[in-house]
N, C-alpha and C positions, 0 to 999 in steps of 0.2 A: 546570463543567457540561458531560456529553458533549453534543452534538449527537444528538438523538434521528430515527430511523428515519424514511424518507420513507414514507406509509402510502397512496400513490396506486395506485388498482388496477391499473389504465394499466403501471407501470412494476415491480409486485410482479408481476405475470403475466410479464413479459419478463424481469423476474430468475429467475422458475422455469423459463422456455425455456430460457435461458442454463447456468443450475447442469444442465441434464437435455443439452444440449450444448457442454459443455465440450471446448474443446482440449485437446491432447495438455499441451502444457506445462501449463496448467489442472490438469487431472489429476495431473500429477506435483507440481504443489507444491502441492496439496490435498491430498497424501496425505501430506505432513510436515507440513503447517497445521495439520488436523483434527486434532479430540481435545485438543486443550493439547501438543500432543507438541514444542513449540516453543517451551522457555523456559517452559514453563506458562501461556502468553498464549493467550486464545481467541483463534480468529478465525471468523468468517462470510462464507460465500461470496455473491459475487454480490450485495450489500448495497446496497439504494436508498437513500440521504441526499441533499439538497440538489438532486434532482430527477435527479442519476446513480445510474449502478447500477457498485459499486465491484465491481474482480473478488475482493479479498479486503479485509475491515474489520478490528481490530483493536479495538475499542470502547474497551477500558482502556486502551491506547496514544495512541490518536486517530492510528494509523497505520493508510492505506490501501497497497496493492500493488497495483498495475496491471501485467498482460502487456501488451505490443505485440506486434501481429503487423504485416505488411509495411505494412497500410493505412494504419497510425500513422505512416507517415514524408513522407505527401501532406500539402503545406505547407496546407490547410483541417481535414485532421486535427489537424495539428502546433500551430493558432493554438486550436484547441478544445481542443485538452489543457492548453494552456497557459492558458487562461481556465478552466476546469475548475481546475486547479491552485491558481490563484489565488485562486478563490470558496471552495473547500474549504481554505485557506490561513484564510482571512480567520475560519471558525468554529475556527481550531485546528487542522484534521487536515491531516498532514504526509501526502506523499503520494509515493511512488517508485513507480517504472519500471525495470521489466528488460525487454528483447528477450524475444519466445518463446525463440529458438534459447540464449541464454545460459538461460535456467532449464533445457535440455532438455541442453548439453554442460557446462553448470557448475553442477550441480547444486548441490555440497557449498559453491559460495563466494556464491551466491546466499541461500542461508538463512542461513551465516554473515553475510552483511551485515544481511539482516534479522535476524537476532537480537541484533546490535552494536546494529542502531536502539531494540530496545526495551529493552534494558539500559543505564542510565546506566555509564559508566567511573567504576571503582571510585576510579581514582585520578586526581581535578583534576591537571590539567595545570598544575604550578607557575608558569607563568608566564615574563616576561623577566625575570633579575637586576634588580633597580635600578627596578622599573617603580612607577609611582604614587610615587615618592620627588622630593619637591621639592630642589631641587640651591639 
């Protein structure tokens, strides 16, 4: 079962502040996000679940994307992301992090990760020789 939509006015108003001023990096990888243009996978911007507002959701995935910007790296930010992570952990949704400045100079290896995440690999990892075998 996905995790359904946090429906508090409170934080749907501050999600539509947010999508209406979007960052630069915001921008640029909303503009490969949007439309399915990414694997075929939707996603929605600025997405309130679990009482945050996600910068990008993935609902079929249960993959969130989060930018940082500078603020993200003060150790009261740092322990809120990380309980954040956590709680959104705990219903399922897996949840990454890139730098603004890497979405905005690495553009092509950032969506290629994101798109690694929602695609299973086609081919299991064989394993160690010898593994699970009683000696």
């Amino acid at each position: 079962m996905n995790p359904r939509r946090d429906h508090s006015l409170v934080l749907r108003k501050f999600a539509r502040r947010l999508r209406k001023d979007q960052t630069d990096a915001e921008a640029r990888l909303w503009s490969i996000l949007r439309s399915r243009q990414l694997s075929g996978f939707k996603f929605r911007r600025q997405y309130p679940l679990l009482g945050f507002i996600l910068d990008f959701y993935c609902v079929r995935a249960k993959l969130a994307v989060e930018l940082d910007g500078g603020q993200h790296y003060d150790p009261e930010a740092l322990a809120y992301d990380a309980e954040r992570t956590r709680r959104l952990g705990e219903i399922g949704v897996t949840l990454i992090r890139y730098p603004d400045d890497e979405v905005l100079k690495s553009t092509d290896a950032v969506t290629e990760d994101i798109s690694r995440r929602l695609m299973p690999s086609p081919h299991p990892s064989p394993g160690v020789p010898g593994e699970g075998e009683r000696l």
